[in-house]
C-alpha positions, -999 to 999 in steps of 0.1 A, spaced: -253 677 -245 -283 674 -268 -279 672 -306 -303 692 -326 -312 680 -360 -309 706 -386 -334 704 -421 -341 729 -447 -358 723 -483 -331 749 -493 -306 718 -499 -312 688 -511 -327 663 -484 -307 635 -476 -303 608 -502 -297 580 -472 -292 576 -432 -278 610 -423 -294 646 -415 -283 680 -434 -268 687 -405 -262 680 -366 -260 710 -341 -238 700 -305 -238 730 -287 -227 759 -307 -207 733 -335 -224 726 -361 -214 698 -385 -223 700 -421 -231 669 -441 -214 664 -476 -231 684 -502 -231 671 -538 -244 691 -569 -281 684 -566 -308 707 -577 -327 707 -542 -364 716 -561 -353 687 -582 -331 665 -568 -311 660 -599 -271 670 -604 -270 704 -623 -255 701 -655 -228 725 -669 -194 708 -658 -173 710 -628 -175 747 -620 -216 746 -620 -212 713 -599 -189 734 -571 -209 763 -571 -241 744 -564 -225 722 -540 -214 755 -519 -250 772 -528 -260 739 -510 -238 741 -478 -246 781 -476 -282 769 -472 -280 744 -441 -251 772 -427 -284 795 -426 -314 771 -415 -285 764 -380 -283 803 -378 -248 807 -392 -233 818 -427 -203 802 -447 -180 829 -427 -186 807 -393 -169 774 -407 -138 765 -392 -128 735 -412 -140 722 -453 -135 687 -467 -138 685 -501 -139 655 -523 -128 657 -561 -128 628 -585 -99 646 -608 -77 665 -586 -69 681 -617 -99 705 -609 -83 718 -577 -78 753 -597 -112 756 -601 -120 744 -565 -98 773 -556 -115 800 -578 -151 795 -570 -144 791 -531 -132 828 -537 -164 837 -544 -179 819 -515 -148 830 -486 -129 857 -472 -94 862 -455 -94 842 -431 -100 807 -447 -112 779 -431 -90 751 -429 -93 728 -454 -83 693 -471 -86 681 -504 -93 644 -509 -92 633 -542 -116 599 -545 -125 574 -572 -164 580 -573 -189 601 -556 -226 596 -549 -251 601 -583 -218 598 -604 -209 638 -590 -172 654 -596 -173 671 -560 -187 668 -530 -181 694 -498 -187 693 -461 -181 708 -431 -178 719 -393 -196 758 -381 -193 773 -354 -219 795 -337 -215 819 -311 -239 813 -282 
């Protein structure tokens, strides 16, 4: 099955060897998005909850260049450096998801790219 490569200038472009996202058929998996400003490439400033909201604003972007939304993803990753911010995790996703969920895991890690306090990724699926 051919891969398509998915791009948008919506989200920040890839910071090494990876695309935004890879399309197999009607699954789409989503690269790890961090904080980044895509018109600027820099991390947004205003602490952890400004950092998971432009994370998601991120992934919502790539969902739409394959043709999907956020409500199409069928499994989240997400990668905190103080799993003490889970809460928060929790609260903004609520603004980003509806009943049902995605499944989901929370990984908590020692460092993330450009220094970051969360990172998010994913698998969508389309219909055909």
């Amino acid at each position: 099955m051919p891969r398509q490569v998915i791009s948008t200038d919506q989200a920040p472009s890839a910071i090494g060897a990876y695309s935004q996202a890879i399309r197999s058929g009607n699954t789409v998996y989503l690269s790890g998005q961090i904080p980044l400003d895509p018109a600027t490439m820099e991390v947004v400033e205003g602490g952890v909850e400004a950092q998971v909201r432009r994370a998601f604003d991120n992934l919502k972007a790539v969902c739409e260049a394959a043709g999907g939304d956020l409500s199409r993803i069928v499994k989240l990753n997400v990668y905190l450096t103080d799993l003490g911010n889970f809460a928060t995790v929790n609260q903004v996703m609520a603004d980003y998801f509806s009943e049902p969920y995605p499944a989901r895991a929370a990984v908590g890690v020692a460092a993330l790219p450009k220094d970051v306090e969360f990172e998010v990724e994913g698998v969508m699926v389309l219909d055909d």
